[in-house]
Chimera marker file (.cmm) of the C-alpha trace (Angstrom):
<marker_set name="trace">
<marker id="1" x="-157.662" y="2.680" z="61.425" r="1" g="1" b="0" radius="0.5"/>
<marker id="2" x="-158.717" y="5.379" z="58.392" r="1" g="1" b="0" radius="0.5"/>
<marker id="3" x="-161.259" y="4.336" z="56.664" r="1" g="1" b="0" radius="0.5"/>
<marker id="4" x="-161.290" y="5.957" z="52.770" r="1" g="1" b="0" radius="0.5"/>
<marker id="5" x="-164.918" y="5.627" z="50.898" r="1" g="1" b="0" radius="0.5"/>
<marker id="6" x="-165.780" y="6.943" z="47.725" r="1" g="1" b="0" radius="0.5"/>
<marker id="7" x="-169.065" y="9.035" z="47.999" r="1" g="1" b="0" radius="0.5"/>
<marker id="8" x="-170.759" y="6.699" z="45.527" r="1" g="1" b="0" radius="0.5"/>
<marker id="9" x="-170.534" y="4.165" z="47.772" r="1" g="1" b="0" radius="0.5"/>
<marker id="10" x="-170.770" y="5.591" z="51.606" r="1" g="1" b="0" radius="0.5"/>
<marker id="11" x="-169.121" y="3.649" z="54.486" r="1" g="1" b="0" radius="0.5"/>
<marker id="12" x="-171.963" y="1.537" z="56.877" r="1" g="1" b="0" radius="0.5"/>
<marker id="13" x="-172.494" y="2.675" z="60.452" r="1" g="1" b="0" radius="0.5"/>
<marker id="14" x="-170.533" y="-0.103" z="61.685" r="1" g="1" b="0" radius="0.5"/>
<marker id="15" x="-166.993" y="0.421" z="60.049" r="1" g="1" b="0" radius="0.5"/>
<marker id="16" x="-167.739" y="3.748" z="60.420" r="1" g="1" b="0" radius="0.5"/>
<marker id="17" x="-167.870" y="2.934" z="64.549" r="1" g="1" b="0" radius="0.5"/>
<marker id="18" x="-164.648" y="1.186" z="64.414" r="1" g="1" b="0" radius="0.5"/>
<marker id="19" x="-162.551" y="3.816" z="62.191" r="1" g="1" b="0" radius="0.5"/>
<marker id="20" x="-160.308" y="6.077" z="64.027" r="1" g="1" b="0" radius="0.5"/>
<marker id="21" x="-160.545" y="8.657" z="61.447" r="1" g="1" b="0" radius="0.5"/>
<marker id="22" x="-163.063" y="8.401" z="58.355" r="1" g="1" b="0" radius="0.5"/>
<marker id="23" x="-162.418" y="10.136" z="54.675" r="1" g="1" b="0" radius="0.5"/>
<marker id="24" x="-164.166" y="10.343" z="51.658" r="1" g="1" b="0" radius="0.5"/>
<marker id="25" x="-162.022" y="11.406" z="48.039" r="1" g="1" b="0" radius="0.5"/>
<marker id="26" x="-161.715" y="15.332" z="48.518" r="1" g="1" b="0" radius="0.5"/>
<marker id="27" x="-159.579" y="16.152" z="45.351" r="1" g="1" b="0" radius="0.5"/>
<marker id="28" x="-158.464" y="14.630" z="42.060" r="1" g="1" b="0" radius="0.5"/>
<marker id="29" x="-155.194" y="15.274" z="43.086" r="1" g="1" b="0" radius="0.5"/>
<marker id="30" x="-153.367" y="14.709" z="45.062" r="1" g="1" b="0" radius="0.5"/>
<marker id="31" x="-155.410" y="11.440" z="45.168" r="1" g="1" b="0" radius="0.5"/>
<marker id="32" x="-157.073" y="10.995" z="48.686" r="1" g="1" b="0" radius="0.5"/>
<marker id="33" x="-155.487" y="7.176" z="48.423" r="1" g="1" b="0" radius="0.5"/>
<marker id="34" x="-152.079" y="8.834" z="47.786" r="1" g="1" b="0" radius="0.5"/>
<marker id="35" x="-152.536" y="10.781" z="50.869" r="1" g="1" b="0" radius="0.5"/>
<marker id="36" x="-153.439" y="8.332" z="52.936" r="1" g="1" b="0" radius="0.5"/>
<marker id="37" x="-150.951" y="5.600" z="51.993" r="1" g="1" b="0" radius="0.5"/>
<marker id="38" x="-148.334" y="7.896" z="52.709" r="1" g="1" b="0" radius="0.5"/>
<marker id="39" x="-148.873" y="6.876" z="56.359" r="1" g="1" b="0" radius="0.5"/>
<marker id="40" x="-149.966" y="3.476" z="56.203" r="1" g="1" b="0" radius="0.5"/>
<marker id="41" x="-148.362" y="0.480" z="57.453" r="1" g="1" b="0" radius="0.5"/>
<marker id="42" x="-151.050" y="-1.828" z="55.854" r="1" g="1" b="0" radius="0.5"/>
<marker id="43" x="-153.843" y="-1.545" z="53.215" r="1" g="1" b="0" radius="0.5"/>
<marker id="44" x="-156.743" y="-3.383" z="53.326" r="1" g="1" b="0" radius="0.5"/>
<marker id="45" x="-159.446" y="-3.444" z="50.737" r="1" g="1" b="0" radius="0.5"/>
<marker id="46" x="-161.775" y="-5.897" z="48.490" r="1" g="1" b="0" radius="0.5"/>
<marker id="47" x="-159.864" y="-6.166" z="45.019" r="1" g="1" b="0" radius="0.5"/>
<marker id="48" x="-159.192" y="-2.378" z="44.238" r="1" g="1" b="0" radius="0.5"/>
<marker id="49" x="-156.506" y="-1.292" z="42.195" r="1" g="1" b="0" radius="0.5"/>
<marker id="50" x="-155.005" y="0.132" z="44.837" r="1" g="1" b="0" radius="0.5"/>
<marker id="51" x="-152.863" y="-2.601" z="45.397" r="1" g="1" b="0" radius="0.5"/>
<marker id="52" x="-150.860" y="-1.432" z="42.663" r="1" g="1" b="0" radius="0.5"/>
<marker id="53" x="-150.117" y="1.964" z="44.338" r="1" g="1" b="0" radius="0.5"/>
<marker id="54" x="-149.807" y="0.206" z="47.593" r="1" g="1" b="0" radius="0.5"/>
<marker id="55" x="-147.063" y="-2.089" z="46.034" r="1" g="1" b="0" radius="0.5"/>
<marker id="56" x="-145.196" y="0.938" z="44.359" r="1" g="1" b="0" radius="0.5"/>
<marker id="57" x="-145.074" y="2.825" z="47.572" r="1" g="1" b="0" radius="0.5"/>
<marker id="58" x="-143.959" y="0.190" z="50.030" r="1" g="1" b="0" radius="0.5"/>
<marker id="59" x="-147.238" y="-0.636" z="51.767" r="1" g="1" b="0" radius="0.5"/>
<marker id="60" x="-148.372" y="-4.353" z="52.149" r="1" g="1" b="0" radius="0.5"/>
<marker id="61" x="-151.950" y="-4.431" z="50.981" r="1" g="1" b="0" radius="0.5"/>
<marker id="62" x="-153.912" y="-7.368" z="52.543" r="1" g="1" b="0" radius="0.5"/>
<marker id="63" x="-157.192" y="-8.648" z="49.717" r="1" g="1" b="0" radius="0.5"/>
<marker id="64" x="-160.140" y="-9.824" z="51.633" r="1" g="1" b="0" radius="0.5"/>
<marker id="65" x="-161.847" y="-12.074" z="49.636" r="1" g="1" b="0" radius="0.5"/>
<marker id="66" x="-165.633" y="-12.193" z="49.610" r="1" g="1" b="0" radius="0.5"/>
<marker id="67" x="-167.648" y="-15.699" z="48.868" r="1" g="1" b="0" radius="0.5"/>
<marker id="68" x="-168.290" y="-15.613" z="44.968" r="1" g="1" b="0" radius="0.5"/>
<marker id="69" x="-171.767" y="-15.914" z="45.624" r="1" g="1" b="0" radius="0.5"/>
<marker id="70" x="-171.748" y="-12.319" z="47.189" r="1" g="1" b="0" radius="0.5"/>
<marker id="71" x="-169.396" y="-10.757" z="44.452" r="1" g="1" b="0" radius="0.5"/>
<marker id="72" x="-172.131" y="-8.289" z="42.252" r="1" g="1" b="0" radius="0.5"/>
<marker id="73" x="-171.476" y="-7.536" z="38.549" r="1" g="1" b="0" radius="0.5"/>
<marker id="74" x="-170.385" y="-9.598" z="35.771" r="1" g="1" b="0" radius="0.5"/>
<marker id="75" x="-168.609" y="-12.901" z="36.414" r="1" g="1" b="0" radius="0.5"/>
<marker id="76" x="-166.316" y="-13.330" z="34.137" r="1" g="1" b="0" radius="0.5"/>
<marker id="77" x="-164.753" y="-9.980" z="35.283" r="1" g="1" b="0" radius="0.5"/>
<marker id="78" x="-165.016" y="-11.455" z="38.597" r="1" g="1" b="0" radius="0.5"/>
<marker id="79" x="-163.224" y="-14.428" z="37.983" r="1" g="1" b="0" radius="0.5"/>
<marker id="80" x="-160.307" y="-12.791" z="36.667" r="1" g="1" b="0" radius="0.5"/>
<marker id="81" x="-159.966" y="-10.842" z="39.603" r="1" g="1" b="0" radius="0.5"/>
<marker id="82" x="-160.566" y="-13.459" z="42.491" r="1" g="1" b="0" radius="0.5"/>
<marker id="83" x="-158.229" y="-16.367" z="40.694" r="1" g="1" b="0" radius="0.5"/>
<marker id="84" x="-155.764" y="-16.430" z="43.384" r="1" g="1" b="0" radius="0.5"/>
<marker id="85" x="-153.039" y="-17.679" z="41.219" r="1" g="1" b="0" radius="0.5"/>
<marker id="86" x="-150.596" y="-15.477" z="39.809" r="1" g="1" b="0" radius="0.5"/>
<marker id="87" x="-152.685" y="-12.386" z="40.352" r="1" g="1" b="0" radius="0.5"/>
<marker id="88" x="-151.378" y="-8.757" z="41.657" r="1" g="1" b="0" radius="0.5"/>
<marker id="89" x="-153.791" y="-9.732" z="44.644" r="1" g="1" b="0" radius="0.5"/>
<marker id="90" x="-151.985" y="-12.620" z="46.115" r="1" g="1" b="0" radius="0.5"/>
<marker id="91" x="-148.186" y="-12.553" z="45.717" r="1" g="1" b="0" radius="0.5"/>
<marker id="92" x="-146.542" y="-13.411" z="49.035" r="1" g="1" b="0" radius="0.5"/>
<marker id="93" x="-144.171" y="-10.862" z="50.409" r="1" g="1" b="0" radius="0.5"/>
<marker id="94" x="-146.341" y="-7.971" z="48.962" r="1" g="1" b="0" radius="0.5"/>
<marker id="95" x="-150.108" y="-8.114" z="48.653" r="1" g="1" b="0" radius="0.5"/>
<marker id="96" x="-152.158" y="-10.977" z="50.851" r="1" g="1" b="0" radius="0.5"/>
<marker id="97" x="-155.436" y="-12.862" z="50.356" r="1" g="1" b="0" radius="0.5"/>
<marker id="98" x="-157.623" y="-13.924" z="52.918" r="1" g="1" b="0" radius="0.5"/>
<marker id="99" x="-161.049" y="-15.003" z="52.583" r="1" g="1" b="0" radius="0.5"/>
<marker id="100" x="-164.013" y="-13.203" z="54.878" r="1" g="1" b="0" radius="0.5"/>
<marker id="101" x="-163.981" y="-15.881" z="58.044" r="1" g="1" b="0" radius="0.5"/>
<marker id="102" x="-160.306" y="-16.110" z="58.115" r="1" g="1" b="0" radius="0.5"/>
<marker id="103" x="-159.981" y="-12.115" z="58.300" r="1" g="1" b="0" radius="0.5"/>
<marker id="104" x="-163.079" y="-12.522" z="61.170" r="1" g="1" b="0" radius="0.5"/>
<marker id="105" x="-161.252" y="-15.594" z="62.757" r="1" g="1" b="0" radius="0.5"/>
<marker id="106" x="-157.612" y="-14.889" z="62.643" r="1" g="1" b="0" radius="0.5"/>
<marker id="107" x="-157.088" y="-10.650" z="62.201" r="1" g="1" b="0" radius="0.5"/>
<marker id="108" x="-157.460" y="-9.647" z="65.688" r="1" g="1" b="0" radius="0.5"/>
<marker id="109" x="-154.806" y="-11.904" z="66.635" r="1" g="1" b="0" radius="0.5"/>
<marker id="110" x="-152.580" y="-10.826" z="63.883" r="1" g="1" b="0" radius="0.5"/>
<marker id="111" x="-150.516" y="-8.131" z="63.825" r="1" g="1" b="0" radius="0.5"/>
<marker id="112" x="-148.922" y="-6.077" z="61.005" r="1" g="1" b="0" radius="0.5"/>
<marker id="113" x="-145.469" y="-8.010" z="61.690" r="1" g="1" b="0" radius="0.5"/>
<marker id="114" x="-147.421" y="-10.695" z="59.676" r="1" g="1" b="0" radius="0.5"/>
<marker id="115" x="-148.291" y="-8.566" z="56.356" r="1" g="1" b="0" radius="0.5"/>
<marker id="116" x="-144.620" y="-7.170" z="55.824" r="1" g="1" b="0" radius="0.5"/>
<marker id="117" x="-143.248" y="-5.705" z="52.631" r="1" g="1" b="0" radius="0.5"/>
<marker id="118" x="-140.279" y="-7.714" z="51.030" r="1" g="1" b="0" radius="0.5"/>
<marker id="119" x="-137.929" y="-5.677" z="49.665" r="1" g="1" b="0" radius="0.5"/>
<marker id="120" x="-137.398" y="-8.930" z="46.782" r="1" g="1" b="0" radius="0.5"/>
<marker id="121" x="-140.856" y="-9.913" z="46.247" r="1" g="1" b="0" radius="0.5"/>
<marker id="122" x="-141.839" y="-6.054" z="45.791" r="1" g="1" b="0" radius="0.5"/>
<marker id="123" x="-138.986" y="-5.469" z="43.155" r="1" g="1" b="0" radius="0.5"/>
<marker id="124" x="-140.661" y="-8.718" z="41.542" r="1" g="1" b="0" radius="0.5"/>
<marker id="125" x="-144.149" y="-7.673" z="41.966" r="1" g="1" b="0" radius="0.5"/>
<marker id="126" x="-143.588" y="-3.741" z="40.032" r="1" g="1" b="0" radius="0.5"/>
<marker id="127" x="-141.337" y="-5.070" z="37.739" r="1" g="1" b="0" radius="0.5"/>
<marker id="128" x="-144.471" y="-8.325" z="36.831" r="1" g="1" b="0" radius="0.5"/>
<marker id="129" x="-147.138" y="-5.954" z="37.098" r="1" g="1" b="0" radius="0.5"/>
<marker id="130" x="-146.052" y="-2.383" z="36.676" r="1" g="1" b="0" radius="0.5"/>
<marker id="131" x="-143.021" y="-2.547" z="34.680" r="1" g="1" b="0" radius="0.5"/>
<marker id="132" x="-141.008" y="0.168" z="36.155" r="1" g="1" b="0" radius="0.5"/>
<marker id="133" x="-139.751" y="1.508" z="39.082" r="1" g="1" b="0" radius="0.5"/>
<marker id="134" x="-137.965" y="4.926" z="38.319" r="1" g="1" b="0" radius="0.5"/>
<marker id="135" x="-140.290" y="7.592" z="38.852" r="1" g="1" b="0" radius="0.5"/>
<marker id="136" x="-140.406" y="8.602" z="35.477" r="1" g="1" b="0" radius="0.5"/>
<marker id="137" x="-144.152" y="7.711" z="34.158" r="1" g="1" b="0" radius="0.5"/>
<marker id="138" x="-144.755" y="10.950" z="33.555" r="1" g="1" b="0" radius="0.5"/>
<marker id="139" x="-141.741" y="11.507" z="31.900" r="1" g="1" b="0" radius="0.5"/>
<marker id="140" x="-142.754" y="8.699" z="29.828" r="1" g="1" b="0" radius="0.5"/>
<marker id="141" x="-145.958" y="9.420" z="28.983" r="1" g="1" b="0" radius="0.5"/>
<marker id="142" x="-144.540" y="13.415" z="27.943" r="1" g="1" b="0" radius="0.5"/>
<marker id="143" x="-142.424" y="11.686" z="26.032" r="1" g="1" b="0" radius="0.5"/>
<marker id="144" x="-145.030" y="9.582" z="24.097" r="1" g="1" b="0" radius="0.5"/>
<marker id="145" x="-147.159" y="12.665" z="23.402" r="1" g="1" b="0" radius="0.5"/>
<marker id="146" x="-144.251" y="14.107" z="21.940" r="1" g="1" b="0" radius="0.5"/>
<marker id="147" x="-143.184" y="11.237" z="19.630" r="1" g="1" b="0" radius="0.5"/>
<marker id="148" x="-146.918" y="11.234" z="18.647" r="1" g="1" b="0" radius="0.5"/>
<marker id="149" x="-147.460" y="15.156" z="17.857" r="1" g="1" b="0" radius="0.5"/>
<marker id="150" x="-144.340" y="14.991" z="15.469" r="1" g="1" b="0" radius="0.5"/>
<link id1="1" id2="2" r="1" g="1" b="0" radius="0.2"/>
<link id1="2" id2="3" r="1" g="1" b="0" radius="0.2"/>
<link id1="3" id2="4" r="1" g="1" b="0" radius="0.2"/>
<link id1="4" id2="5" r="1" g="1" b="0" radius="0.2"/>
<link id1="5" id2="6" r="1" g="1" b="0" radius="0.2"/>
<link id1="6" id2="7" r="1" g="1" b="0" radius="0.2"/>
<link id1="7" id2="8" r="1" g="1" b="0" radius="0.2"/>
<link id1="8" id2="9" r="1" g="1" b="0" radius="0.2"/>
<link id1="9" id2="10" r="1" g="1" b="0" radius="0.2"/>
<link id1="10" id2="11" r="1" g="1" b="0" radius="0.2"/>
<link id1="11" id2="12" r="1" g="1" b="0" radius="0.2"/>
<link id1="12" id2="13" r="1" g="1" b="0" radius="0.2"/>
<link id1="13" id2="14" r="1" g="1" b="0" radius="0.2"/>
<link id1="14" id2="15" r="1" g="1" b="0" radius="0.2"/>
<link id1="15" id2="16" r="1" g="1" b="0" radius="0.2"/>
<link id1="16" id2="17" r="1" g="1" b="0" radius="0.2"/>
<link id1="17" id2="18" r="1" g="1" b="0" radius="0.2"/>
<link id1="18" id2="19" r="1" g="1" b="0" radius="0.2"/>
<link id1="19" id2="20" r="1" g="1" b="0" radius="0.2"/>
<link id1="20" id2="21" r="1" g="1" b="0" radius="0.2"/>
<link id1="21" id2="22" r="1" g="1" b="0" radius="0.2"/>
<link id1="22" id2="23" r="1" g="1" b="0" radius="0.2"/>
<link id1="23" id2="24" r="1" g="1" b="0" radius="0.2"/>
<link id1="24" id2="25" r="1" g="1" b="0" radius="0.2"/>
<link id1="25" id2="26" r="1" g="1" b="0" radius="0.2"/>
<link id1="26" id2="27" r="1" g="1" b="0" radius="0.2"/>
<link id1="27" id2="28" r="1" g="1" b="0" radius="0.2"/>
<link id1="28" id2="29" r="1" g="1" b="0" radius="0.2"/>
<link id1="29" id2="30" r="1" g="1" b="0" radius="0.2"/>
<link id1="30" id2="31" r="1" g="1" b="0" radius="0.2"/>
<link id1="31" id2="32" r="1" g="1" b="0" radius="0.2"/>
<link id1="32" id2="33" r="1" g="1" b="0" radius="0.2"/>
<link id1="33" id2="34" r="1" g="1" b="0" radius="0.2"/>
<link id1="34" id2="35" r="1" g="1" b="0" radius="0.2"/>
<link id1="35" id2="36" r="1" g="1" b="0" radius="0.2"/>
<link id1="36" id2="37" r="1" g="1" b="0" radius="0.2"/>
<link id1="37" id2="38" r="1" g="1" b="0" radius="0.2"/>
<link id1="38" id2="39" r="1" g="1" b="0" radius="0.2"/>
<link id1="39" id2="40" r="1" g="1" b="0" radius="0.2"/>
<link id1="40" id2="41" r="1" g="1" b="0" radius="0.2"/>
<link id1="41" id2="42" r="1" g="1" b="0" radius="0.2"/>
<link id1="42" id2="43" r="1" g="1" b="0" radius="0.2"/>
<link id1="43" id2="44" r="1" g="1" b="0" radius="0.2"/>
<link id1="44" id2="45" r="1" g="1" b="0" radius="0.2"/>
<link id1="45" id2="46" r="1" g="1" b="0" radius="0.2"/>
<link id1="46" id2="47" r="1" g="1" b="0" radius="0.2"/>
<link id1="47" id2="48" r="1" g="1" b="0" radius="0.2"/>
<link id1="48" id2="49" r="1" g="1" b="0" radius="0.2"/>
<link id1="49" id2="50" r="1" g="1" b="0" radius="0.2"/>
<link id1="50" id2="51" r="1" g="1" b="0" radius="0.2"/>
<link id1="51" id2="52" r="1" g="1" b="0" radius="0.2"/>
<link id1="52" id2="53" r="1" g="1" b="0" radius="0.2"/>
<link id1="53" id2="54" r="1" g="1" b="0" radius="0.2"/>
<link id1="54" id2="55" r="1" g="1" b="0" radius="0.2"/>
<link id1="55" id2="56" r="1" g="1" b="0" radius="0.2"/>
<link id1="56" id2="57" r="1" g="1" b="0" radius="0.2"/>
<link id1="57" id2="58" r="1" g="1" b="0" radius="0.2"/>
<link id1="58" id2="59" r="1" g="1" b="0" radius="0.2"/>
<link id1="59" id2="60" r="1" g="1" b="0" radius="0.2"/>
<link id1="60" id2="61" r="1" g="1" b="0" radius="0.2"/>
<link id1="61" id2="62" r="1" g="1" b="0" radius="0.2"/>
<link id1="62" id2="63" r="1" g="1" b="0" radius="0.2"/>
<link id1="63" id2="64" r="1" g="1" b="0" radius="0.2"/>
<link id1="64" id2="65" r="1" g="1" b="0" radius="0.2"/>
<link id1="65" id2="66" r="1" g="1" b="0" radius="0.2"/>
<link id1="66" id2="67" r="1" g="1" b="0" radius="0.2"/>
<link id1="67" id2="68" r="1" g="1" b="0" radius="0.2"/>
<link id1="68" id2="69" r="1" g="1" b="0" radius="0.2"/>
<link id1="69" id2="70" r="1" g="1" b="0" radius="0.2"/>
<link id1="70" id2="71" r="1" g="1" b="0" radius="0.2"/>
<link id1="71" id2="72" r="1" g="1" b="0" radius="0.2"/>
<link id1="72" id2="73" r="1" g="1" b="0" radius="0.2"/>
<link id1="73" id2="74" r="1" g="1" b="0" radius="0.2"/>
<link id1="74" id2="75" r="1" g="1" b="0" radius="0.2"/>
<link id1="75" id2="76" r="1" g="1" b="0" radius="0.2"/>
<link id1="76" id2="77" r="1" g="1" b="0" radius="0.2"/>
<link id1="77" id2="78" r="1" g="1" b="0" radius="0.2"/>
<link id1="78" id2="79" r="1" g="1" b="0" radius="0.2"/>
<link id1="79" id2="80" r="1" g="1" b="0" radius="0.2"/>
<link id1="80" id2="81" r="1" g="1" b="0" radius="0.2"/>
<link id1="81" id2="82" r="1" g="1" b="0" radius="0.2"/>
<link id1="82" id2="83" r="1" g="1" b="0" radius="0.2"/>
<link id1="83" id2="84" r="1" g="1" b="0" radius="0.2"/>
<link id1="84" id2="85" r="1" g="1" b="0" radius="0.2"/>
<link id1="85" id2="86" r="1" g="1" b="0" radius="0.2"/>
<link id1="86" id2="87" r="1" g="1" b="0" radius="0.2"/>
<link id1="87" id2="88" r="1" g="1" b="0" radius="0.2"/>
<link id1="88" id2="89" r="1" g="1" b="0" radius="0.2"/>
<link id1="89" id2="90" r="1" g="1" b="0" radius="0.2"/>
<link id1="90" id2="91" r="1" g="1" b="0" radius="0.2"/>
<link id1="91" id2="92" r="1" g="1" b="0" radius="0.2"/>
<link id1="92" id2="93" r="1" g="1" b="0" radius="0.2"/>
<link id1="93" id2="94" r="1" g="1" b="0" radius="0.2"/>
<link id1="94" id2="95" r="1" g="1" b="0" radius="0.2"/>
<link id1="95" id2="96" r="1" g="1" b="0" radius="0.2"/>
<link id1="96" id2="97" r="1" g="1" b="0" radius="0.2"/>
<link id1="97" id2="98" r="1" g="1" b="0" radius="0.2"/>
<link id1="98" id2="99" r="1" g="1" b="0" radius="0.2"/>
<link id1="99" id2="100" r="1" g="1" b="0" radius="0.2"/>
<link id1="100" id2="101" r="1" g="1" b="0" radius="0.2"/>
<link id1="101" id2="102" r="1" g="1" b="0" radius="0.2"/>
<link id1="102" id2="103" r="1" g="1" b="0" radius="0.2"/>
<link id1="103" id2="104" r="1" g="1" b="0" radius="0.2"/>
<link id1="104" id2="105" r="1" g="1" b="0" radius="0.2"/>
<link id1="105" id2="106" r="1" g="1" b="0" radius="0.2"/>
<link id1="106" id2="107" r="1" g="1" b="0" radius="0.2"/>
<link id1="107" id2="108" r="1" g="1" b="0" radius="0.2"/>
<link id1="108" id2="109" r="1" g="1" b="0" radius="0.2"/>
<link id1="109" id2="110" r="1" g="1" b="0" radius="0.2"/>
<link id1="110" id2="111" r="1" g="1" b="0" radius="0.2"/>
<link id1="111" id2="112" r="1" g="1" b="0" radius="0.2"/>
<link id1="112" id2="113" r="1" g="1" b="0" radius="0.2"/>
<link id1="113" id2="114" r="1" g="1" b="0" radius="0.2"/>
<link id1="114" id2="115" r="1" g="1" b="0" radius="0.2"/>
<link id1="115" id2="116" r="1" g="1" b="0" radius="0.2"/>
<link id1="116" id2="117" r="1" g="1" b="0" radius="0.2"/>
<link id1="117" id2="118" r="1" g="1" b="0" radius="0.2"/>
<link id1="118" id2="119" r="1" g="1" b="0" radius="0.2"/>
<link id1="119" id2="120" r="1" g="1" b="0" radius="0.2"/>
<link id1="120" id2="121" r="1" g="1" b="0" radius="0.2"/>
<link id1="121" id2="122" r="1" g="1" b="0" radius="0.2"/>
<link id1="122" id2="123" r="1" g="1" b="0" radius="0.2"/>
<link id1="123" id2="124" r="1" g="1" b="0" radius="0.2"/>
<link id1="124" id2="125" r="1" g="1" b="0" radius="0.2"/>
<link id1="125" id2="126" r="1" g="1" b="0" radius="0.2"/>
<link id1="126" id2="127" r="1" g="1" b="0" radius="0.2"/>
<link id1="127" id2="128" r="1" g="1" b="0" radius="0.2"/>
<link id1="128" id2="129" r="1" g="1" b="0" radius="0.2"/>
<link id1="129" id2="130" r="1" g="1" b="0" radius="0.2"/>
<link id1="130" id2="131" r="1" g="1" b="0" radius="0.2"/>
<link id1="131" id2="132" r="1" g="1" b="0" radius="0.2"/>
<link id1="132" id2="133" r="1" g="1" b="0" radius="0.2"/>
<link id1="133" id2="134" r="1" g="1" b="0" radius="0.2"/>
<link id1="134" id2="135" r="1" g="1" b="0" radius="0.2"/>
<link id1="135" id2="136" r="1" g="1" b="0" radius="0.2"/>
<link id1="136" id2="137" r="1" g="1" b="0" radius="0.2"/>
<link id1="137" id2="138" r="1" g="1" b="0" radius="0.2"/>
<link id1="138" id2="139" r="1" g="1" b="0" radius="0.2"/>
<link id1="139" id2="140" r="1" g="1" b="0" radius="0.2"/>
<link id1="140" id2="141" r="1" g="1" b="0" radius="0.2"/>
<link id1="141" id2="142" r="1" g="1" b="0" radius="0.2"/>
<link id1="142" id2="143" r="1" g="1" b="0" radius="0.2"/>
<link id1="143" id2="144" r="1" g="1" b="0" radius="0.2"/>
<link id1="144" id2="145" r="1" g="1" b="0" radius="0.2"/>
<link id1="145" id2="146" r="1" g="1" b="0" radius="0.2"/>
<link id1="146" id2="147" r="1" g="1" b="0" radius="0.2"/>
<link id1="147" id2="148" r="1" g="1" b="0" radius="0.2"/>
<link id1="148" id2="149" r="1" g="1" b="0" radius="0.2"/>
<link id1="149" id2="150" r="1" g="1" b="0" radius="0.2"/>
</marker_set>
């Protein structure tokens, strides 16, 4: 288990305790994230946009939902991101939902057999939510500039 914090928000003593390995963002690039999903066989994290990246690369990311009530900032923004319908947090085959006692109930008598990556449902998921899946964002984006600086 690695652990990844951001050094705005540092990791409790407890996770910390159960991490094999622990690591905060060291560089802009390559992203820390990048790094580390390029050895995971799951992701697991509370609504980040990582799911995206997770998706893209191949790795199941699993959503743990906290209770609204303990969800800070504004709620409107919250909602949005904790409907669990038709969101890039819940779409079977690639990215899971569970809510806080079903993670504390059921994980430890999971294993990652049960949050696999399907080759479909992925190729649905990027092309729903990212749009593309040719390696050629930045190519893109170059490509953009261009168009706009003539």
């Amino acid at each position: 288990l690695i652990v990844k914090s951001r050094l705005k928000r540092p990791t409790p003593v407890y996770t910390k305790a159960l991490a094999d390995t622990h690591v905060y963002d060291e560089s802009v690039y390559p992203a820390t994230i990048l790094e580390v999903l390029s050895i995971a066989s799951l992701c697991i994290g509370f609504y980040s946009t990582t799911v995206y990246e997770a998706a893209y690369l191949g790795i199941p990311y699993l959503c743990i939902r906290p209770a609204f009530k303990d969800v800070r900032g504004d709620r409107a923004l919250q909602r949005v991101f904790m409907d669990r319908s038709g969101s890039g947090f819940d779409f079977p085959g690639v990215s899971y939902v569970l809510e806080v006692p079903e993670v504390i109930g059921s994980l430890p008598h999971r294993s990652l057999g049960d949050f696999r990556m399907d080759a479909r449902a992925r190729a649905a998921y990027v092309e729903k939510f990212l749009g593309y899946d040719d390696d050629q964002s930045s190519r893109r984006v170059l490509d953009g500039i261009r168009r706009l600086k003539n």
